[in-house]
C-alpha positions as CSV (number, residue, x, y, z in Angstrom):
1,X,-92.6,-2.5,31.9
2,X,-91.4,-6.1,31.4
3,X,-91.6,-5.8,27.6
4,X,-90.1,-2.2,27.6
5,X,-87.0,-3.6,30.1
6,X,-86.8,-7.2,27.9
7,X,-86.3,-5.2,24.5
8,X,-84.0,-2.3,25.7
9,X,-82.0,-5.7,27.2
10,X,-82.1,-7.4,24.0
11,X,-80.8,-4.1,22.1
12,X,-77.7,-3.7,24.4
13,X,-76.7,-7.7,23.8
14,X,-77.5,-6.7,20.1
15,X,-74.8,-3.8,20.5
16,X,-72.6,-5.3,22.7
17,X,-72.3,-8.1,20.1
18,X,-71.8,-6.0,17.1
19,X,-69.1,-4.2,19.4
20,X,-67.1,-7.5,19.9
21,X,-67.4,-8.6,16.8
22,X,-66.5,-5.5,15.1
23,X,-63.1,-5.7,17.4
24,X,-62.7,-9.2,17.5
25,X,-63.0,-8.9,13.5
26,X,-59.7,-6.2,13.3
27,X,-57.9,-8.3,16.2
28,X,-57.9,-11.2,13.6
29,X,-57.2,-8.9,10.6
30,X,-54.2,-7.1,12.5
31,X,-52.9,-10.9,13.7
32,X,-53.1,-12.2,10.2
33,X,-52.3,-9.2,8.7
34,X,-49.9,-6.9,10.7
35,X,-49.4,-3.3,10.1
36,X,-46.2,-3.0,8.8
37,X,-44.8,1.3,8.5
38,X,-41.7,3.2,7.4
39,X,-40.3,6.2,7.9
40,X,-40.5,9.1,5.3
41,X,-36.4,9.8,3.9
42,X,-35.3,12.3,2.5
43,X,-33.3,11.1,-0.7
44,X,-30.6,12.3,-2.5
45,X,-30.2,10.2,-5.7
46,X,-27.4,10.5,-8.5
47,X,-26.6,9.6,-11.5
48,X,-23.2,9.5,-12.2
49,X,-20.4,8.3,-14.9
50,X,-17.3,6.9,-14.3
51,X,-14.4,8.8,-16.0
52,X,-10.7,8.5,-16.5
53,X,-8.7,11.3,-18.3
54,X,-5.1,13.7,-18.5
55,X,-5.3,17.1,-17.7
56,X,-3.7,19.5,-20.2
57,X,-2.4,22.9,-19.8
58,X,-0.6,25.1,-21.8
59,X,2.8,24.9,-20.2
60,X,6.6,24.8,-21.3
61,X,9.1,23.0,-19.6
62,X,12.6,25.2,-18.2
63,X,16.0,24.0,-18.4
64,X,18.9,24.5,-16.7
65,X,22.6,23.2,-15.8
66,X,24.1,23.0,-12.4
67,X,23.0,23.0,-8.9
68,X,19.5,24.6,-9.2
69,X,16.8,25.3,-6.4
70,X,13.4,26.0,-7.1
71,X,12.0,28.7,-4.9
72,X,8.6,29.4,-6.5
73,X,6.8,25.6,-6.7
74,X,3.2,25.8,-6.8
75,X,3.4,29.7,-7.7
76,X,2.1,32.1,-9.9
77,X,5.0,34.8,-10.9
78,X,5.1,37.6,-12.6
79,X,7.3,38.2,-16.0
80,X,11.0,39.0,-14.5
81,X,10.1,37.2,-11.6
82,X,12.6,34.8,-9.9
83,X,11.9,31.1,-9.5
84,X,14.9,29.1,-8.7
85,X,18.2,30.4,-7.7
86,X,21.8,28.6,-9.6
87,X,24.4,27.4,-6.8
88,X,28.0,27.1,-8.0
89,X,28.8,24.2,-5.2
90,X,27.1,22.1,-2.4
91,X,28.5,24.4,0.0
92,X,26.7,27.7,-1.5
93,X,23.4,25.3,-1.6
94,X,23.9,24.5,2.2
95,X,24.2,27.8,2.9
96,X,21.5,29.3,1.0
97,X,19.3,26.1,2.9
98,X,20.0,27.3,6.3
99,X,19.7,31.1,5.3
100,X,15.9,30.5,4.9
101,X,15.5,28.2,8.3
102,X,17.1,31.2,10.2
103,X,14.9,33.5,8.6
104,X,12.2,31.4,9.4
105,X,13.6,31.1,13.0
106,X,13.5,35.0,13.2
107,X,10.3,35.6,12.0
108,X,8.9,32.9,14.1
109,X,10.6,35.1,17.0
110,X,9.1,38.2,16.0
111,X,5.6,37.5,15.4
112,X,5.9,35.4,18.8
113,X,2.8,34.9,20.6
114,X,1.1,36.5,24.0
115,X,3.9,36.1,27.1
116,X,1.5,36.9,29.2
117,X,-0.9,34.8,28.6
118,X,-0.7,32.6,31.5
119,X,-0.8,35.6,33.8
120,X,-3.7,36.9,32.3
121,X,-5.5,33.5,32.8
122,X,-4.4,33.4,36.8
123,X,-5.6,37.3,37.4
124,X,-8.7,36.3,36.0
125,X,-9.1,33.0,37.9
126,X,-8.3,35.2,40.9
127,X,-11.0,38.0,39.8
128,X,-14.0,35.3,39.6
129,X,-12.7,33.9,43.0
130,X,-13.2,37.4,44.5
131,X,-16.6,38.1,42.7
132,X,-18.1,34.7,44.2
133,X,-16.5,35.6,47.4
134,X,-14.6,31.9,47.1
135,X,-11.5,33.1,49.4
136,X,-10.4,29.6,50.4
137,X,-8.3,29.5,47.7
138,X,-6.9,32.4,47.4
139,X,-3.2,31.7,48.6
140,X,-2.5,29.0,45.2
141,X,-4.7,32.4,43.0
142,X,-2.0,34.7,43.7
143,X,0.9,32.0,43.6
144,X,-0.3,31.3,40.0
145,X,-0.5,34.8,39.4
146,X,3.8,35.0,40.9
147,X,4.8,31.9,38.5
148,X,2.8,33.5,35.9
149,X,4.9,36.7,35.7
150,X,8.2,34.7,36.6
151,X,7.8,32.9,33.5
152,X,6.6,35.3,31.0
153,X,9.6,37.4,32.1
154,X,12.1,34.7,31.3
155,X,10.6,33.8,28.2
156,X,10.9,37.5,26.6
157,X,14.9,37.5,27.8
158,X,15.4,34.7,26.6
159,X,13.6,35.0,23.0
160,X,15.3,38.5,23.1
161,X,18.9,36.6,23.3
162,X,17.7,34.2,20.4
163,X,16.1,36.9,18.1
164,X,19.9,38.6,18.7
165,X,22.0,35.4,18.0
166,X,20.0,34.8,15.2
167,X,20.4,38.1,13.5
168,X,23.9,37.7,13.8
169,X,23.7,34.6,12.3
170,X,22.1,35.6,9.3
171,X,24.5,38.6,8.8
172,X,27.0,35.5,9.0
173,X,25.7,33.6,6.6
174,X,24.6,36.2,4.0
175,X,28.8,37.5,3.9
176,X,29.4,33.5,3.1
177,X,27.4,33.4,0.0
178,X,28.8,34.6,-3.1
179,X,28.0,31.7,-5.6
180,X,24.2,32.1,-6.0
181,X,22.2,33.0,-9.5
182,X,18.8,34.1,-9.7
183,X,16.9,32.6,-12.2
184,X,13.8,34.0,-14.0
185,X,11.1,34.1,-16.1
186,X,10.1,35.9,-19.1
187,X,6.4,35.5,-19.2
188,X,4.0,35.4,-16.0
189,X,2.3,31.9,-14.9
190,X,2.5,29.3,-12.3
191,X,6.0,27.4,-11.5
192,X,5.7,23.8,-10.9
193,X,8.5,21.8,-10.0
194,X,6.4,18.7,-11.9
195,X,7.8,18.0,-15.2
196,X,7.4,14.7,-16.8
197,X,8.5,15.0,-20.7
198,X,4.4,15.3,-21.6
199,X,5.0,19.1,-21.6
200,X,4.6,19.3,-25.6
201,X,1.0,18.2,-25.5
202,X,-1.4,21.3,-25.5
203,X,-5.0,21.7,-25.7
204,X,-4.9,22.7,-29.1
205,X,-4.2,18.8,-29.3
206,X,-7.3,17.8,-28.4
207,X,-9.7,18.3,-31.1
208,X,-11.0,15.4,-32.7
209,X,-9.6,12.4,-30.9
210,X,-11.0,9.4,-30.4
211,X,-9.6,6.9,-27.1
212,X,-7.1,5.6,-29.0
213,X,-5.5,8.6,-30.3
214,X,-6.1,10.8,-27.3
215,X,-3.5,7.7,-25.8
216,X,-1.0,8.1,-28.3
217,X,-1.0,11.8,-27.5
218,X,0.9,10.3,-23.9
219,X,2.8,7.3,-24.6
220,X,6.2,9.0,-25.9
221,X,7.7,11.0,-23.2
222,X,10.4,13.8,-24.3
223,X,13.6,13.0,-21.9
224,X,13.1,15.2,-18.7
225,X,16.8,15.4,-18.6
226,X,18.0,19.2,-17.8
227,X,14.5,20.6,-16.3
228,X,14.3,22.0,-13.5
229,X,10.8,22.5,-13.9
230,X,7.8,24.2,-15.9
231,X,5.8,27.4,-16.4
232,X,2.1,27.2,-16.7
233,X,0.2,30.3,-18.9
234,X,-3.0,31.1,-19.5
235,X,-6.0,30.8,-17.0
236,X,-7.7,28.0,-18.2
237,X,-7.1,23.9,-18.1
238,X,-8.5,20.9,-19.5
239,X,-9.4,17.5,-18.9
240,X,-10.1,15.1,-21.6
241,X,-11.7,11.9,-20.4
242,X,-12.7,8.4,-22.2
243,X,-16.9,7.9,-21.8
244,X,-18.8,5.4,-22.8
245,X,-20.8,6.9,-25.8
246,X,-24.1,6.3,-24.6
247,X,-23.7,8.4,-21.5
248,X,-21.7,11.3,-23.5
249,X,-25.0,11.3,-25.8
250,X,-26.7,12.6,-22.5
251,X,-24.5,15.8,-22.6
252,X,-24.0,18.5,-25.3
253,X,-21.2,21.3,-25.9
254,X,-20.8,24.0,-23.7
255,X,-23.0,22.6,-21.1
256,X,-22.0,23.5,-17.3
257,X,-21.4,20.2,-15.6
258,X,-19.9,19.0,-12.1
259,X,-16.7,17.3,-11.9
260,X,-15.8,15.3,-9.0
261,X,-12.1,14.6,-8.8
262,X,-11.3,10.7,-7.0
263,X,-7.6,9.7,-8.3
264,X,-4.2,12.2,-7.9
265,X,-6.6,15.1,-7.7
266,X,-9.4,15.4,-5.0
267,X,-12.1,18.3,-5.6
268,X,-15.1,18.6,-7.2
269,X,-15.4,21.6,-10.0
270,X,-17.8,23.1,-12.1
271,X,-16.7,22.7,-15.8
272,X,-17.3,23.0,-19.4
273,X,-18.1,20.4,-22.4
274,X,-15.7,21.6,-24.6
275,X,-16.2,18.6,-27.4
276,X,-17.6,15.7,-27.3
277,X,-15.8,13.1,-30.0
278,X,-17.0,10.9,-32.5
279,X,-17.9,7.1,-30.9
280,X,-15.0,4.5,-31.4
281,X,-15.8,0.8,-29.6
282,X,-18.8,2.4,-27.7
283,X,-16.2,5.1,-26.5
284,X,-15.4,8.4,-26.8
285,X,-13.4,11.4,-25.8
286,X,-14.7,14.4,-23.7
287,X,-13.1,17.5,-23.2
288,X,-14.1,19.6,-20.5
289,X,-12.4,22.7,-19.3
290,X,-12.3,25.2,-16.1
291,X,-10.5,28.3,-15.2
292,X,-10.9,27.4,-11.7
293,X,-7.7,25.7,-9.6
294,X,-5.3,26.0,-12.2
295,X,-2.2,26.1,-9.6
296,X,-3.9,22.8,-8.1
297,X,-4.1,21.1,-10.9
298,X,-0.3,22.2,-12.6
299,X,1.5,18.9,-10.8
300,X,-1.1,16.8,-11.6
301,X,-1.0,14.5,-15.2
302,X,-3.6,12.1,-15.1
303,X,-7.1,11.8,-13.1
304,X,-10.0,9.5,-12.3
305,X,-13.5,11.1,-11.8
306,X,-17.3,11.0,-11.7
307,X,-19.2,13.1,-14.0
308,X,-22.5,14.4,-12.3
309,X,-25.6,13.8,-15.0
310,X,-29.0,14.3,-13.1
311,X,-29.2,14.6,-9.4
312,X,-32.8,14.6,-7.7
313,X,-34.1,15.0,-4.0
314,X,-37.2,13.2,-3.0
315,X,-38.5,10.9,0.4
316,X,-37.1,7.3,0.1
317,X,-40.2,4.5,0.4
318,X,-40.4,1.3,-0.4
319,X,-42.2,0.2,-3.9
320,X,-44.9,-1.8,-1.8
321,X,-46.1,1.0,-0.1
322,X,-47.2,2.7,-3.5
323,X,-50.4,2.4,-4.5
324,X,-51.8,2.8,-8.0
325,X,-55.3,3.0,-9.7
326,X,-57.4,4.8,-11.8
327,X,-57.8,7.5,-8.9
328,X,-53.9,8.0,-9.3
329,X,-50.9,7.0,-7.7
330,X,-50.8,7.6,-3.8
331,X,-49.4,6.3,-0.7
332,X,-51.3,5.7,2.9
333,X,-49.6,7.9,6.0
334,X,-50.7,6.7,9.1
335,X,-52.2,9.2,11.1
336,X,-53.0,8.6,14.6
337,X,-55.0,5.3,14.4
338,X,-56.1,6.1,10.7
339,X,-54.9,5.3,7.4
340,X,-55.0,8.7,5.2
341,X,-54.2,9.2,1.6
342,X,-51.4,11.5,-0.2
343,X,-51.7,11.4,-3.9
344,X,-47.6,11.4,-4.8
345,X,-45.3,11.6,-8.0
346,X,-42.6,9.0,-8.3
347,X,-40.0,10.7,-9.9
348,X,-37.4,7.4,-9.8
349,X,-36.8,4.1,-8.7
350,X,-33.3,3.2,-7.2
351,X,-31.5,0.0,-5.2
352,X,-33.7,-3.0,-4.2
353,X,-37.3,-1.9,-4.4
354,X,-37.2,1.5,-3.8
355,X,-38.9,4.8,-4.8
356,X,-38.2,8.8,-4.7
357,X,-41.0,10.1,-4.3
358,X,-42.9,13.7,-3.9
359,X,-46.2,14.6,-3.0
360,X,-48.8,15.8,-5.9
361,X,-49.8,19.2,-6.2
362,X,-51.4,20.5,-3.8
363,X,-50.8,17.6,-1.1
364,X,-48.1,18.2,1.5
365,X,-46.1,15.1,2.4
366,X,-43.1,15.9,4.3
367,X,-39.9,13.9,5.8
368,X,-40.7,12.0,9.2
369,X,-44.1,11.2,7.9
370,X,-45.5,7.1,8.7
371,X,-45.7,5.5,5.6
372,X,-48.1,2.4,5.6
373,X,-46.6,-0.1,3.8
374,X,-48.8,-3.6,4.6
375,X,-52.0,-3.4,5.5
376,X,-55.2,-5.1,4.5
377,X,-57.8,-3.5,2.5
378,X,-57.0,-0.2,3.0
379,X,-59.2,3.0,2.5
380,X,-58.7,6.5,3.8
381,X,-59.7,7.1,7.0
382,X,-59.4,3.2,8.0
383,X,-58.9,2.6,10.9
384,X,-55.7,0.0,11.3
385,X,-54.5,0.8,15.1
């Protein structure tokens, strides 16, 4: 019994040993070498080029002598249609100014809003009183609903007597004018009051141009003496932008690309490659075109954007958490108190160390996942917590 007890004593110090230094061993591996983790991000990274450009139209500039008063800015019109209106003196143009403020005024009036609105509010204060049997209150409920009414009441006569003085105002005021011209088009398209002598320069210009001529096209100004404004046609505009050459090698003609407007012109569009020209100091001119936002775009002249050339989504990690052998290229998520291995694709490396990354086929590595990224020899299925 002695030698049985003395051996299964000697086997449990045996264990107990192994135990403590098995512990003891990671305690000093996790001291001198602590487990350091980030967080799985998901990563949106572009590549982008820095533009600067005009934006052509087909447009023609309209002239006209006296007191003139565009009434169709920003517009499209139809052929026939009237976009400024001729004043023979100051006095017409005063009058014609406070003609549209009193129809203004009167249609304010009209479409008005809900005069009761208040009382509605207090009867239904005073209904969910009732409901929840919450009667202390119930004198200020039905004085709110009183005030309520009062109010609403005066408000209608008195809107009444304004929507009437104002009428008879207008009558007024329309018998005063008799010095006011119409002026119209002959051909549909948007009216912008922008002019800036540049008016002359069409797209058909912009075939073939290098930076320095596509410049020339805009330093002579014709004298914007006598307009009144311009007429935009067609459906389509165009914005021809210097690139470096060895980013416009990246695109081709007629390839859909996005546009992201920064400078005199914020909004980001889908547009064509209409040309891409010949390389001239390491630059070059590209002509893109859309058909969308034409009326937004008619005041505007020149524009700084960002071309959009690749854009791809992956999780953010840092380059030290990637591993690399002859097994493949993988990354360690820890799982519980394990290590565990996901075999990954890096598909690009961005800013000070980092990597977008995406799990390999067949692996499933998602956002919010542990990423090891210092540990000591690991394997998978270590243990490191």
């Amino acid at each position: 019994m002695r030698r049985s007890n003395a051996l299964i004593t000697a086997v449990s110090v045996i264990l107990l040993a192994a135990i403590l230094f098995y512990f003891g061993a990671n305690a000093i591996d996790s001291f001198l070498n602590p487990l350091g983790t980030t967080i799985a991000v998901e990563y949106t990274l572009e590549d982008t080029v820095d533009v600067s450009g005009y934006i052509v139209r087909y447009e023609e500039p309209m002239t006209g002598s006296g007191i003139i008063s565009p009434v169709a800015d920003g517009k499209k019109v139809a052929a026939g249609g009237v976009v400024a209106v001729t004043y023979s003196s100051e006095e017409d143009l005063s009058v014609a100014d406070e003609i549209i403020e009193t129809e203004q005024s009167i249609a304010r009036l009209e479409a008005g809003g809900d005069s009761t609105e208040g009382a509605s509010v207090a009867v239904s204060e005073l209904a969910a009183a009732v409901a929840a049997g919450d009667l202390g209150n119930l004198d200020n409920l039905v004085y709110n609903i009183e005030i309520n009414i009062m109010n609403s009441a005066q408000a209608e006569s008195d809107s009444e007597e304004e929507l009437a003085s104002l009428k008879v105002r207008l009558e007024e005021l329309n018998a005063m004018q008799t010095g006011a011209v119409p002026v119209t088009t002959d051909k549909s398209g948007i009216f912008s009051t922008a002019v800036d002598g540049l008016e002359a320069v069409s797209p058909d210009m912009l075939t073939g141009l290098t930076p320095e001529g596509l410049q020339a096209l805009f330093q002579s100004p014709a004298s914007i003496s006598g307009y009144f404004g311009k007429l935009v046609s067609g459906t389509t505009w165009y914005f021809a932008a210097v690139m470096p050459s060895e980013r416009a090698a990246e695109f081709e003609a007629g390839e859909q690309v996005t546009v992201e407007f920064t400078k005199n012109y914020s909004d980001t569009v889908d547009m064509t490659i209409e040309e891409i020209g010949r390389d001239s100091g390491g630059q070059c001119v590209v002509v893109l075109s859309s058909s969308r936002g034409l009326a937004d775009v008619a005041p505007v002249r020149t524009a700084d954007a960002e071309v959009l050339i690749s854009r791809q989504t992956g999780l953010s990690v840092p380059e030290e958490a990637i591993h690399s052998d002859d097994t493949g290229t993988y990354v360690y998520i820890l799982m519980g108190l394990q290590a565990e291995r996901v075999d990954i694709e890096v598909t690009a490396m961005f800013g000070d160390g980092m990597c977008l990354i995406g799990p390999a086929e067949g692996e499933t590595l998602n956002e919010g996942a542990e990423i090891i990224v210092r540990a000591r020899n690991l394997y998978d299925g270590k243990v490191v917590r």
